[in-house]
Backbone as CSV, one residue per row, in Angstrom:
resi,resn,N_x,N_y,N_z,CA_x,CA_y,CA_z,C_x,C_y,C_z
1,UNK,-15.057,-5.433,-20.066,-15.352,-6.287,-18.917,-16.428,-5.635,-18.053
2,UNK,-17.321,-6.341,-17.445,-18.582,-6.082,-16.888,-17.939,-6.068,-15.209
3,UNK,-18.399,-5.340,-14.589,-18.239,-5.147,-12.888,-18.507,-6.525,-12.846
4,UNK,-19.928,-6.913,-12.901,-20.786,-7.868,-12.374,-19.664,-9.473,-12.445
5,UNK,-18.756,-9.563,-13.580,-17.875,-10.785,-13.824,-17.202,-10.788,-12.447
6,UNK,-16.352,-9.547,-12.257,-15.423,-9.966,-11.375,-15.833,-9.882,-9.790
7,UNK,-17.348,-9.532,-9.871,-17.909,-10.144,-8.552,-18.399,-11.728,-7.948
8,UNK,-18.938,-11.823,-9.718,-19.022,-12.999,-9.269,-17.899,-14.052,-9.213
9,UNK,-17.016,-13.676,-10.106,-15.391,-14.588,-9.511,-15.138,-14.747,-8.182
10,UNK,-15.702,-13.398,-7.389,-15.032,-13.525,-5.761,-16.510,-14.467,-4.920
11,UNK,-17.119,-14.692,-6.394,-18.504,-15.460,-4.960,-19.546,-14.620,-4.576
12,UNK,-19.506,-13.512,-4.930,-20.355,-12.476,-4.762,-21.465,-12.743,-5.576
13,UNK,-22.844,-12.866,-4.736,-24.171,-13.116,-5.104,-24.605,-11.986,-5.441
14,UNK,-24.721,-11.471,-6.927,-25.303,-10.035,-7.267,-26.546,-9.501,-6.916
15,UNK,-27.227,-11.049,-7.051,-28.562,-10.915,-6.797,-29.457,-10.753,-5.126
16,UNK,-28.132,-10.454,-4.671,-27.979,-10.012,-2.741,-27.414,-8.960,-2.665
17,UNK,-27.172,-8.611,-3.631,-25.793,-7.479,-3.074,-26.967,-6.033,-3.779
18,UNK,-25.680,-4.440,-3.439,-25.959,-3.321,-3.890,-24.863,-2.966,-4.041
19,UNK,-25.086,-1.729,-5.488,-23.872,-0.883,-5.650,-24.301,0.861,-5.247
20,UNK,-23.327,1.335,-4.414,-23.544,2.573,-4.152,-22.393,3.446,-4.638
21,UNK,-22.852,4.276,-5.095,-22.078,5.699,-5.481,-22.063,7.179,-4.761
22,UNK,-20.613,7.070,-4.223,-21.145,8.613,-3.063,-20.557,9.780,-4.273
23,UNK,-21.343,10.445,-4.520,-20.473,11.258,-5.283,-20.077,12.818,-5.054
24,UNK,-19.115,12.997,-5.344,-18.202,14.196,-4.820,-18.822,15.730,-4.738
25,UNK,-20.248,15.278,-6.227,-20.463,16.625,-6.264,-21.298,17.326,-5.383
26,UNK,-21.564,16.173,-4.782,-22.940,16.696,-3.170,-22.048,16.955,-2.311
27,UNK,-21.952,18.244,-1.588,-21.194,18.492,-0.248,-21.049,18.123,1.001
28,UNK,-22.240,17.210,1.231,-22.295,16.441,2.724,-21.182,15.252,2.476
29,UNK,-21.701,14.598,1.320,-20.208,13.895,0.539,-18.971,13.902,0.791
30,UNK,-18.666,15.375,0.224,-17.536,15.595,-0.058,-16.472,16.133,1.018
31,UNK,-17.696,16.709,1.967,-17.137,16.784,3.600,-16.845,15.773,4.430
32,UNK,-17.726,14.494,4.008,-17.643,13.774,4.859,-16.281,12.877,4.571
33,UNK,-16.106,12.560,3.099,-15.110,12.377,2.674,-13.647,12.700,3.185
34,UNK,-13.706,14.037,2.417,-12.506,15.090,3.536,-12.565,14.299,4.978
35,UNK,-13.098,14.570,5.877,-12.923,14.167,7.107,-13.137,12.485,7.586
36,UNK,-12.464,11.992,6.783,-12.326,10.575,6.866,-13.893,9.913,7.249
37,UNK,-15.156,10.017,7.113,-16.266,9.847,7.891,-17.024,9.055,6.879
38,UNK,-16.424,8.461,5.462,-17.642,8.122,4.657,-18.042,6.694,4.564
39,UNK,-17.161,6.298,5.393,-18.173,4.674,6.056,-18.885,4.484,7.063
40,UNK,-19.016,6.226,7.702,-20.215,5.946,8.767,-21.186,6.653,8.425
41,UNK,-20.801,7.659,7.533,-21.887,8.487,6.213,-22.699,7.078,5.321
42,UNK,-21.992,6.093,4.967,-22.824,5.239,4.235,-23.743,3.997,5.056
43,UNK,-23.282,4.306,6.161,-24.029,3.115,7.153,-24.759,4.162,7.824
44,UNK,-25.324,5.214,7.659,-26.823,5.960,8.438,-27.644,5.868,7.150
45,UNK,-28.687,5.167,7.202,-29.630,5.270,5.750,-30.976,4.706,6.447
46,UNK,-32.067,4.382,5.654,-33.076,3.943,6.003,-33.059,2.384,6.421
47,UNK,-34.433,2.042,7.029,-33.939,0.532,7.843,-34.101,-0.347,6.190
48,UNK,-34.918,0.034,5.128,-35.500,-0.806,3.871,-34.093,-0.232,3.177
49,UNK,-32.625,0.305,3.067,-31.937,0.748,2.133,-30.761,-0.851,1.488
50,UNK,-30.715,-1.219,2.725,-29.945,-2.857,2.380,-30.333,-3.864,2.593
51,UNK,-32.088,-3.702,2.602,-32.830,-5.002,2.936,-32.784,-5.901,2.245
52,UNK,-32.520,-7.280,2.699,-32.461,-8.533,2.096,-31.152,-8.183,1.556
53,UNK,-30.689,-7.907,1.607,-29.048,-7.831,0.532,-27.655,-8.573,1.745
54,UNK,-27.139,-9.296,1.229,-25.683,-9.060,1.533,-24.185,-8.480,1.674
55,UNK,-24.154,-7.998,0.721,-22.989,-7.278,0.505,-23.444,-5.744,-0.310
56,UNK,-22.580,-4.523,0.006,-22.865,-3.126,-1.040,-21.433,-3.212,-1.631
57,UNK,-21.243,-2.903,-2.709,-20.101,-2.491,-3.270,-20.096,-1.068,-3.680
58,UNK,-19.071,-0.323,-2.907,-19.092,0.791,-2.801,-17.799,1.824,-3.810
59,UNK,-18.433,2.743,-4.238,-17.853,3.796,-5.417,-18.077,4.729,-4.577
60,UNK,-16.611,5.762,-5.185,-16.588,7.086,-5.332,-17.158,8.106,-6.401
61,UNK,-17.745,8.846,-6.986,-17.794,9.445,-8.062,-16.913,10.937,-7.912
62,UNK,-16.223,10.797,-8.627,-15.159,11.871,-8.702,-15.236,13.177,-10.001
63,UNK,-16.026,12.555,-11.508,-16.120,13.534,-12.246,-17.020,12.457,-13.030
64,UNK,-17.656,13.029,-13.911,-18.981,12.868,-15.151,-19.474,11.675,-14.576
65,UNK,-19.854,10.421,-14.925,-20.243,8.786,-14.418,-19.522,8.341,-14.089
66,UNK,-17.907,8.590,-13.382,-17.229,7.638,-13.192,-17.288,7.125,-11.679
67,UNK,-16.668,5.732,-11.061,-16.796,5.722,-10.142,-15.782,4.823,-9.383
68,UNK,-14.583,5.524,-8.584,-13.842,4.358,-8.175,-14.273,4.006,-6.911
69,UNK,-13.463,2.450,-7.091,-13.641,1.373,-6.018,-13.504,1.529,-4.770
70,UNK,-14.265,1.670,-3.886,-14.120,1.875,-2.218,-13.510,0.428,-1.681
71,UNK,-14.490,-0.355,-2.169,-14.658,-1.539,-1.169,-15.369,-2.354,-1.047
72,UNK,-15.544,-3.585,-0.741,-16.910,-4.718,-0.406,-17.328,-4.592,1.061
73,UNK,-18.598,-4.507,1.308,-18.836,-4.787,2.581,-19.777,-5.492,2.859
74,UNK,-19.489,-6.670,3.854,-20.494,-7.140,4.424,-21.630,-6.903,5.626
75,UNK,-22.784,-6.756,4.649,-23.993,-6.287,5.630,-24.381,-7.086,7.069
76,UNK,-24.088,-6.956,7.932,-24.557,-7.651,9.351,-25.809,-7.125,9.835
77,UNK,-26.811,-6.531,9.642,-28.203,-6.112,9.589,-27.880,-4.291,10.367
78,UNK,-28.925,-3.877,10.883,-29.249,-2.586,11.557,-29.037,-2.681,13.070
79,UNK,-28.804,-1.310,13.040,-28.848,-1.001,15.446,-29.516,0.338,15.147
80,UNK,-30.136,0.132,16.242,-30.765,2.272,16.259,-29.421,2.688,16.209
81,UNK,-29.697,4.234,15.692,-28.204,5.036,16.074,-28.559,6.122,16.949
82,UNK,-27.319,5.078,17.683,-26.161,5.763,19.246,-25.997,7.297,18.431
83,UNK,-26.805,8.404,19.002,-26.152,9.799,18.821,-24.609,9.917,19.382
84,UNK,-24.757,9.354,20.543,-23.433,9.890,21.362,-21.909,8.892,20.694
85,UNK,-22.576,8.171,20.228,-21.513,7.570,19.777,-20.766,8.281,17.940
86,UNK,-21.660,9.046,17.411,-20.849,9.496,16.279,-20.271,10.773,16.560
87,UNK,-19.074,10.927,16.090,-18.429,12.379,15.387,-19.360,13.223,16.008
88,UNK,-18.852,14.420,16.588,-19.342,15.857,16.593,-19.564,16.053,15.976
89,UNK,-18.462,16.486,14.869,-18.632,16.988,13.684,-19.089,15.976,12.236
90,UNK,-19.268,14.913,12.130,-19.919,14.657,11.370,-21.026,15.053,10.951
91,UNK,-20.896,15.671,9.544,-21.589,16.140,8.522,-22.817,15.401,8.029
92,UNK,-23.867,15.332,9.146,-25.225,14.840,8.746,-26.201,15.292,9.199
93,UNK,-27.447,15.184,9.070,-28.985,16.225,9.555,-29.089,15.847,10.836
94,UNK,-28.564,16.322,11.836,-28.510,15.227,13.514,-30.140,15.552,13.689
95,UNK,-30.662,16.708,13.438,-31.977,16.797,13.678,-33.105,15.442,13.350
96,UNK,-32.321,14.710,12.339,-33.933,14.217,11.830,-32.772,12.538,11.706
97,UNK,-31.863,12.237,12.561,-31.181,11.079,12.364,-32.256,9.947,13.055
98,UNK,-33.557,10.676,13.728,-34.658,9.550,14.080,-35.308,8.754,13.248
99,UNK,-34.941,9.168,11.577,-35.633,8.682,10.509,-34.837,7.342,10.037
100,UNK,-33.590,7.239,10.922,-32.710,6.070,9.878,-31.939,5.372,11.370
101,UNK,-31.468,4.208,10.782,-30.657,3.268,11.062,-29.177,3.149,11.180
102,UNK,-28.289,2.290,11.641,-27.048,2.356,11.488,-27.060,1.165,10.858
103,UNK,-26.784,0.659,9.581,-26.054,-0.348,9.504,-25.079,-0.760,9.249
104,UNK,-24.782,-2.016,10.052,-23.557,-2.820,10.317,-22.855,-3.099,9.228
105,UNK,-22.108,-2.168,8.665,-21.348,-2.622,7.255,-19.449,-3.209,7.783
106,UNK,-19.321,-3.973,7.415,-17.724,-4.560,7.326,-17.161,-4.708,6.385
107,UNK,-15.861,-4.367,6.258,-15.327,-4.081,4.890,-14.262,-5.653,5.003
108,UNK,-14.381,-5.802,3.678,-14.185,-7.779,3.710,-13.067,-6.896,2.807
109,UNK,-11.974,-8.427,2.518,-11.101,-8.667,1.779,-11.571,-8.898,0.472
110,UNK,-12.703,-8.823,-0.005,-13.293,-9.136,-1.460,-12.301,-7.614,-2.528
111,UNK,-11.687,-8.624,-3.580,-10.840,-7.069,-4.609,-10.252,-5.352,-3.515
112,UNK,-10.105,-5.831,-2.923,-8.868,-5.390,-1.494,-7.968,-4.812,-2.551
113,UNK,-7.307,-5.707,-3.541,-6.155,-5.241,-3.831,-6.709,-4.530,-5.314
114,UNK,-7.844,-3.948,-5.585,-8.355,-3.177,-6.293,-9.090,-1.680,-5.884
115,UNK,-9.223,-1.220,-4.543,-9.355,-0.210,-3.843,-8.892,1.046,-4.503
116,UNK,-9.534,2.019,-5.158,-9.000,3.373,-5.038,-8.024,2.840,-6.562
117,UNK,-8.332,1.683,-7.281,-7.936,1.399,-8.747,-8.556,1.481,-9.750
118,UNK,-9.577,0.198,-9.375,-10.725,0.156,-9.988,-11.810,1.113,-10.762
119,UNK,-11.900,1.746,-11.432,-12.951,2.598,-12.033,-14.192,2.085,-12.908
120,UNK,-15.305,2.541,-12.551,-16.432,1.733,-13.601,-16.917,3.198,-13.991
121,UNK,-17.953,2.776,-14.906,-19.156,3.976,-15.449,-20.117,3.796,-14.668
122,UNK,-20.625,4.396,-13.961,-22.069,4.327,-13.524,-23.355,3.879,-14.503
123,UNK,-23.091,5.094,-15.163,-23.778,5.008,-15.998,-24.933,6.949,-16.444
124,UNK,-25.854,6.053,-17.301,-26.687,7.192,-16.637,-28.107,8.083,-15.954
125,UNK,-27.835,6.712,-14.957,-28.429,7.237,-14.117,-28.190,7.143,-12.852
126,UNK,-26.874,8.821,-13.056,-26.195,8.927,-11.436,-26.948,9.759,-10.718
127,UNK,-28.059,9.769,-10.526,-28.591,10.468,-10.218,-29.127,9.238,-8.580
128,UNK,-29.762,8.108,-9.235,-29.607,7.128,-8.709,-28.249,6.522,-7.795
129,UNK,-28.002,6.486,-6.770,-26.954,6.173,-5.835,-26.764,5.029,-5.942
130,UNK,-27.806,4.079,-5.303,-27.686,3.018,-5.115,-28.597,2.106,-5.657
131,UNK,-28.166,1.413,-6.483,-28.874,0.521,-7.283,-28.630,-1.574,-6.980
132,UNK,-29.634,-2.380,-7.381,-29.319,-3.848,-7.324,-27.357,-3.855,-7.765
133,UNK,-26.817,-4.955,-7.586,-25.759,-5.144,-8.312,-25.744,-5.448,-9.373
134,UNK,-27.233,-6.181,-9.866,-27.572,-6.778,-11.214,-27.611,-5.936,-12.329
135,UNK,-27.453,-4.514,-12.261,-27.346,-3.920,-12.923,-25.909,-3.295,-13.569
136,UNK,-25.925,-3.972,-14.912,-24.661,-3.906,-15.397,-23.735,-2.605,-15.727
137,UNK,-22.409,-2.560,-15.164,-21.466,-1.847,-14.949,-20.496,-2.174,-16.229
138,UNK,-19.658,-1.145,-16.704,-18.571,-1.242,-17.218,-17.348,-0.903,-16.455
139,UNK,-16.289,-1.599,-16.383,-15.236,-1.523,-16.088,-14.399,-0.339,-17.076
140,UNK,-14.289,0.549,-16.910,-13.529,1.336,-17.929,-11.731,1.148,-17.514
141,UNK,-11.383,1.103,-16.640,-9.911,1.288,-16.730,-9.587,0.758,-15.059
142,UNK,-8.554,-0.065,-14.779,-7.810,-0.385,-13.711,-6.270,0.262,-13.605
143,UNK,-6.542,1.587,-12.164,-5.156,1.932,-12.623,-3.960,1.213,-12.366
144,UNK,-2.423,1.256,-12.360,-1.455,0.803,-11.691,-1.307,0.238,-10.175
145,UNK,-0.964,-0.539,-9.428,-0.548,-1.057,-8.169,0.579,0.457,-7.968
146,UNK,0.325,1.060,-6.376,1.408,2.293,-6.433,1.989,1.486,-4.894
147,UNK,3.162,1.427,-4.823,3.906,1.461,-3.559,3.363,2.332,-2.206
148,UNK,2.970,1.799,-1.200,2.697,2.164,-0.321,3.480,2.364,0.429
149,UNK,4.999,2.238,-0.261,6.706,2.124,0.536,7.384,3.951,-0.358
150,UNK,6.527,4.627,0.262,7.105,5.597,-0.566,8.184,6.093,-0.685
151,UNK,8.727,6.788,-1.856,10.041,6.296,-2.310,10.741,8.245,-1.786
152,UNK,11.265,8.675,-0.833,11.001,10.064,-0.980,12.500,10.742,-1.828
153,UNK,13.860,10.095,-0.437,15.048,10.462,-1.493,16.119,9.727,-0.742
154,UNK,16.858,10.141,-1.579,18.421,8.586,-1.161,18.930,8.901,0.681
155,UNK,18.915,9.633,0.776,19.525,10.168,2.094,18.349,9.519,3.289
156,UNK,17.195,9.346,2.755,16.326,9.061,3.637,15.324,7.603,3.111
157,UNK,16.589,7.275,3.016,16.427,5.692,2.693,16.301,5.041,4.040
158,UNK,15.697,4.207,4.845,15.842,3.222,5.900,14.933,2.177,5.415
159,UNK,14.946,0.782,5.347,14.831,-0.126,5.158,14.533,-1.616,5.684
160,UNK,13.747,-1.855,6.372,14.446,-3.304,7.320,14.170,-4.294,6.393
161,UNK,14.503,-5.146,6.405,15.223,-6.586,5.527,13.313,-6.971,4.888
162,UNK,12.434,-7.431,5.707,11.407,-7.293,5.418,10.717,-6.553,4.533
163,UNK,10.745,-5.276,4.804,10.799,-4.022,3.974,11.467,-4.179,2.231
164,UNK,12.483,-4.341,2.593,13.219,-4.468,1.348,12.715,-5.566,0.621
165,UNK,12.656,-6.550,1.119,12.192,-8.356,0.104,10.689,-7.791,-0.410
166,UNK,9.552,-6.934,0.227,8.323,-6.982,-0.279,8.590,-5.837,-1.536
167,UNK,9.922,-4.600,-1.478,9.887,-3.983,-2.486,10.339,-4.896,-3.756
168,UNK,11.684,-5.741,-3.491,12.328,-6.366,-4.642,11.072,-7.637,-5.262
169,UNK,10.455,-8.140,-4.354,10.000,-9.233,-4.353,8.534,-8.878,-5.367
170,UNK,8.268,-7.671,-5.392,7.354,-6.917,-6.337,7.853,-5.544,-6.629
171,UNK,8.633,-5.955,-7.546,9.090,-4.601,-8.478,8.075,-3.840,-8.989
172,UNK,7.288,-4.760,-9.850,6.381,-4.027,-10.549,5.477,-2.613,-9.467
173,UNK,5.160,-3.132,-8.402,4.398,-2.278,-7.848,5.510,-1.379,-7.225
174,UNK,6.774,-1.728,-6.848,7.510,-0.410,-6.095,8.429,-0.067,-7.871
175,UNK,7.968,-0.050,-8.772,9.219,0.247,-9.716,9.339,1.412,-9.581
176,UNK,9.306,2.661,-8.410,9.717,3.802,-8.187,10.980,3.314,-8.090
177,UNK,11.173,2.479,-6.499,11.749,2.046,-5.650,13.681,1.511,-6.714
178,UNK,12.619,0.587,-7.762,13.821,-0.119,-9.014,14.305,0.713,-9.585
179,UNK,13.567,2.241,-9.972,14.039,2.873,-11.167,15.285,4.064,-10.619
180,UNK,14.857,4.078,-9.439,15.783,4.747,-8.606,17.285,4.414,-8.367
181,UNK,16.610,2.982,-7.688,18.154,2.184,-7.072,19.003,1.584,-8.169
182,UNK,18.789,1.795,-9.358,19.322,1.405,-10.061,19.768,2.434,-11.356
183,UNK,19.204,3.541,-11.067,20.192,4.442,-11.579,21.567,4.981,-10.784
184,UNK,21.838,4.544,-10.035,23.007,5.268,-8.876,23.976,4.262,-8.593
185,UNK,24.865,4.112,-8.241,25.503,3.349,-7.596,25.786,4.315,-6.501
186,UNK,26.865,3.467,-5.231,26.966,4.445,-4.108,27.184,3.327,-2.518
187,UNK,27.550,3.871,-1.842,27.971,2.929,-0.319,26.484,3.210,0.343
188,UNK,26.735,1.671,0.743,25.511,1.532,1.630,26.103,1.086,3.099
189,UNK,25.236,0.812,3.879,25.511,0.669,5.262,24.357,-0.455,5.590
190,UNK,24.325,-1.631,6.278,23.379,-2.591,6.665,23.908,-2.547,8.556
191,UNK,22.657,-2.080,9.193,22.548,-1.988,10.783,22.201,-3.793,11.217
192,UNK,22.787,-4.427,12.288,22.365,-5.308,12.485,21.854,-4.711,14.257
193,UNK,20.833,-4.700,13.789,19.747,-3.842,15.277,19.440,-4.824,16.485
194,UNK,19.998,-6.021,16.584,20.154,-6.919,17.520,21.168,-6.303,18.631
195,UNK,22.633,-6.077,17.422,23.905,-6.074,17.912,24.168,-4.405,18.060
196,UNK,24.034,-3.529,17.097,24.589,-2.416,16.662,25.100,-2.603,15.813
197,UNK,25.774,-3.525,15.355,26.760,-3.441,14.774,26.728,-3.384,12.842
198,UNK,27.620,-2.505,12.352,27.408,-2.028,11.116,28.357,-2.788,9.747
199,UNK,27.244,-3.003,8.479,28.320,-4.028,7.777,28.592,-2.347,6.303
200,UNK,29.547,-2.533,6.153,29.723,-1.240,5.211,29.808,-1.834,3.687
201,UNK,28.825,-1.765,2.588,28.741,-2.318,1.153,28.819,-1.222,0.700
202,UNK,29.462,-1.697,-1.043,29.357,-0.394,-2.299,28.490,-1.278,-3.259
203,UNK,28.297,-0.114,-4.382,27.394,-0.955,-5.273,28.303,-0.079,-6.432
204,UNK,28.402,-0.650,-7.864,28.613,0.333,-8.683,28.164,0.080,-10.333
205,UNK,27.874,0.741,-10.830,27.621,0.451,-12.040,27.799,-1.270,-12.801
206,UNK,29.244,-1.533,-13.008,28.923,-3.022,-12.974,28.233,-3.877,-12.361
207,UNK,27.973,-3.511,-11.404,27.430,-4.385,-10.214,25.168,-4.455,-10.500
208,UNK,25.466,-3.391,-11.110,23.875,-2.941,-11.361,23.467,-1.849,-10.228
209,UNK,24.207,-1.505,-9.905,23.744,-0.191,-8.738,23.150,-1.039,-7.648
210,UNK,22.939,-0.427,-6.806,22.261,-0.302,-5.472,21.137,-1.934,-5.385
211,UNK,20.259,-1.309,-6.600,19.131,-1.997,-6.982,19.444,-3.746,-6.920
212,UNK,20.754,-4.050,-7.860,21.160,-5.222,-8.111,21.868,-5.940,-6.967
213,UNK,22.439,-4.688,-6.084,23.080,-5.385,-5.101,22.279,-5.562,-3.974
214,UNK,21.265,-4.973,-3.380,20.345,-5.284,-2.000,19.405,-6.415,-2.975
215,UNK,18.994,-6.501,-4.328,18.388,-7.583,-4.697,19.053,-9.079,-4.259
216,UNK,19.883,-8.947,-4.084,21.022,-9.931,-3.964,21.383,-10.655,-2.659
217,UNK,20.811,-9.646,-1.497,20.764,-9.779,-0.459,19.450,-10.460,0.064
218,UNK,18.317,-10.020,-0.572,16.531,-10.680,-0.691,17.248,-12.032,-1.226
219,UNK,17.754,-12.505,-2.151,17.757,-13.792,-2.407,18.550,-14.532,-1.458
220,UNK,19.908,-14.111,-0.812,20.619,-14.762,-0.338,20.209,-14.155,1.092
221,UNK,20.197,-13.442,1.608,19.993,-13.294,2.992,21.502,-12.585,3.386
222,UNK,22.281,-12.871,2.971,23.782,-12.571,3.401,24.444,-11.147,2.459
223,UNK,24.423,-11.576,1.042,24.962,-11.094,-0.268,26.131,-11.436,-0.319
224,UNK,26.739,-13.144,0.259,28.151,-13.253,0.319,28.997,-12.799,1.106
225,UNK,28.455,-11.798,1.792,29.589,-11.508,2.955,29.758,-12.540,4.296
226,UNK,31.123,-12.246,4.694,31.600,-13.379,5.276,30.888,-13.753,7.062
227,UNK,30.717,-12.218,7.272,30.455,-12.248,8.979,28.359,-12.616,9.171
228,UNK,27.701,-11.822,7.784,26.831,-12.140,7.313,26.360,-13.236,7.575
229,UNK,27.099,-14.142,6.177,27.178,-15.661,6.140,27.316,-16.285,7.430
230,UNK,28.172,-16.375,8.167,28.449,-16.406,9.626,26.975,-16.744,10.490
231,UNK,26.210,-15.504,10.288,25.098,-15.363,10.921,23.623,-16.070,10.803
232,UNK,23.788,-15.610,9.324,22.659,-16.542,8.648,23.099,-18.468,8.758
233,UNK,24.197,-18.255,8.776,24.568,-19.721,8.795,24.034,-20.489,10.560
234,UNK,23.819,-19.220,10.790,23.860,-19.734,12.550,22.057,-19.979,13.378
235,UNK,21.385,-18.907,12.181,20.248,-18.514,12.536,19.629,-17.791,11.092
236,UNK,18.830,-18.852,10.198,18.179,-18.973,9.058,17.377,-17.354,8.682
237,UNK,17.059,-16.736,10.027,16.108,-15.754,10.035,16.816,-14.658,10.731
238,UNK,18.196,-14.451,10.947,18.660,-13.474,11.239,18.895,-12.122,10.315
239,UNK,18.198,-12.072,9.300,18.336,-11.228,8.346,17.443,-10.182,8.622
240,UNK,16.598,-10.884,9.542,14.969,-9.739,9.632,15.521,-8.425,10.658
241,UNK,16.754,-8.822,11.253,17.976,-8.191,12.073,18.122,-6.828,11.221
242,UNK,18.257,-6.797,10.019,19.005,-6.233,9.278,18.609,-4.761,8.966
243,UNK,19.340,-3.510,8.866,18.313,-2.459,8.280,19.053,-1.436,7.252
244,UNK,18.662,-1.345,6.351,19.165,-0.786,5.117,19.255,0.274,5.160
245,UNK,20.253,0.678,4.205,20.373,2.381,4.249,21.717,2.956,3.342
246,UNK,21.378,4.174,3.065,22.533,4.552,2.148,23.297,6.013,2.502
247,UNK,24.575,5.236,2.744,25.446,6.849,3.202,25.879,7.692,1.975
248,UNK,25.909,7.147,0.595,26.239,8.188,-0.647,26.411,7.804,-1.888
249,UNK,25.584,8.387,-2.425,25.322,7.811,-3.858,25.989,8.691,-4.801
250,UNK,26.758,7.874,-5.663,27.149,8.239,-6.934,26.430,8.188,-8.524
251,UNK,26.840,8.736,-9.642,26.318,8.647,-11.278,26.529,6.909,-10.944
252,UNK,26.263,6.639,-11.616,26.170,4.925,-12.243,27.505,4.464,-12.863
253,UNK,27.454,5.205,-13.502,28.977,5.449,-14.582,30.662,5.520,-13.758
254,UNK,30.212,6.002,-12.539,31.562,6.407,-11.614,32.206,5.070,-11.768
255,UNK,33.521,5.348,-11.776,34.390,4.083,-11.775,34.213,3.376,-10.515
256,UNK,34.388,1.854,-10.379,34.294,1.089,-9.385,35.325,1.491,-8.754
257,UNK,36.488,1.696,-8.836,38.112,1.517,-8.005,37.816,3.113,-7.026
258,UNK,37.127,3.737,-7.795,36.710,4.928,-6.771,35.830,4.817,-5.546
259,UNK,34.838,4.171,-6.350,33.628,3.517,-5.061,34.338,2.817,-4.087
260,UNK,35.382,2.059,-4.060,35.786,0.999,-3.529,36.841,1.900,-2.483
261,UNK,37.432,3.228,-3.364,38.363,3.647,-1.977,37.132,4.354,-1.312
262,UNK,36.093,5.201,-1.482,34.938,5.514,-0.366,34.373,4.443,0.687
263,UNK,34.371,3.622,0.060,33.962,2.085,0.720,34.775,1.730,1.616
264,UNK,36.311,2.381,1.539,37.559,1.552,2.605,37.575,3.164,3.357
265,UNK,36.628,4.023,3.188,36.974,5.560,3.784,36.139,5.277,5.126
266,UNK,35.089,4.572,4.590,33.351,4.734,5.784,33.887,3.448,6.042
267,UNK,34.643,2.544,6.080,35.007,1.329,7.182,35.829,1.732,8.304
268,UNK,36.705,2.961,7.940,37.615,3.216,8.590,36.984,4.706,9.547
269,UNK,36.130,5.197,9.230,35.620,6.024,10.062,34.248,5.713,10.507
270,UNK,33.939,4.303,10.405,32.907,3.337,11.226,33.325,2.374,11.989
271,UNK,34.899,2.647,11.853,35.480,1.295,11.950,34.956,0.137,12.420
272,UNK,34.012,-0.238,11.131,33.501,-1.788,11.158,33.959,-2.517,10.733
273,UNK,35.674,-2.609,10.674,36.451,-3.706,10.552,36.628,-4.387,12.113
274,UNK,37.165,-3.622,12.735,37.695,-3.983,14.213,36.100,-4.279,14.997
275,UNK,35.217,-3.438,14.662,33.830,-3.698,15.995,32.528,-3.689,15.104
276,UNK,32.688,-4.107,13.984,31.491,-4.140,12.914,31.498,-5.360,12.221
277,UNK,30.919,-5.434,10.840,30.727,-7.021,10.522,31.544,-7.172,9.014
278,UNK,32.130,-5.932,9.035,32.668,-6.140,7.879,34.519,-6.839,8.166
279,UNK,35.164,-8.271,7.409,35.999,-8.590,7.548,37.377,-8.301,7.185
280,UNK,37.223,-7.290,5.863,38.740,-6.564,5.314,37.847,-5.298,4.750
């Protein structure tokens, strides 16, 4: 697959646009990089560097021709550049910044959800930065979608209802999130952060662990419980109330009738029978 296809899918006029490559192995680069600075590193250039163009599509080069995906941006033309307005420390020739421009780059929603995935070949001639867009790219490899819900460890699980529906609701991209909750079974705890008040669940191996049972809750809003039901029955969107979490996880394998007396242990020393939402 050619770069150039899936630009023009998004509407992207190649024949307006530029592709730039910052690459790692130049040190003003790679500093500027480091210090979060390389979209104001790519908007100081000459006033002729994005003339007539619309959009740059912007690469990293990280090792031999390769180059991942920064971003689309839309060109809004040039301003002199405001000294006082950049970085101290930004990593550029301040002496001779009388030679160039700022331009107005905006980073659009164009392949957004290809950022820091995407990899092409340059080619070879990286020597060359920035070239037309018309010049054809290979797509070598798109990596995985990674969870931006990072997954760290069971104890430091928190969750709000929201939270949870965008992990279940795309497994594929949190399947940390699946491969986890569903090796374990174990008592959970749901905060209703309106009230305080605490509903005490188990999950256990039959059940599909953890995973199968808060899935269960994304579909229904409740998961069948009675005071739950109650709520949601009262107010369609009271679930967004809700915040997840896990007081102790077991093997998968542990017998249910065990889970179930831990489950009647943390009701009774939460006692969220009498002032919580759980009903027996």
């Amino acid at each position: 697959m050619k770069l150039q296809e899936l630009l023009e899918q998004k509407g992207i006029d190649i024949t307006k646009s530029r592709l730039v490559r910052h690459n790692l192995s130049n040190p003003e680069v790679a500093q500027n990089y480091e210090n979060g600075y390389l979209d104001i590193y790519q908007s100081i250039q000459t006033s002729a560097r994005f003339k007539d163009s619309e959009h740059i599509i912007s690469f990293l080069g990280v090792e031999g021709t390769d180059g991942k995906f920064l971003g689309c941006y839309k060109i809004n033309g040039h301003v002199p550049i405001k000294r006082e307005l950049l970085p101290l420390d930004l990593p550029v020739d301040h002496k001779n910044l009388n030679k160039y421009v700022y331009w107005q780059l905006k980073r659009t929603p164009i392949l957004e959800d290809l950022i820091n995935r995407l990899v092409i070949d340059w080619g070879k001639g990286a020597i060359n930065w920035c070239q037309n867009a018309t010049t054809e790219k290979e797509v070598l490899y798109i990596l995985p979608q990674v969870s931006e819900i990072e997954f760290v460890s069971y104890d430091k699980v928190l969750l709000s209802f929201k939270t949870l529906k965008a992990i279940v609701t795309n497994s594929k991209k949190h399947s940390e999130w699946e491969n986890r909750l569903t090796a374990v079974a174990g008592i959970y705890i749901i905060t209703d952060t309106k009230t305080g008040k605490h509903y005490i669940g188990s999950a256990s191996g039959l059940d599909g662990g953890i995973w199968a049972r808060w899935s269960n809750y994304v579909k229904t809003k409740h998961g069948g419980n009675k005071r739950l039901v109650e709520l949601i029955s009262i107010d369609p969107d009271y679930c967004n109330n809700f915040l997840f979490s896990i007081l102790e996880v077991f093997p998968i394998k542990k017998d249910k009738l065990e889970i179930l007396e831990y489950e009647a242990l943390y009701k009774k020393k939460l006692c969220t029978i009498r002032f919580g939402l759980n009903d027996n």
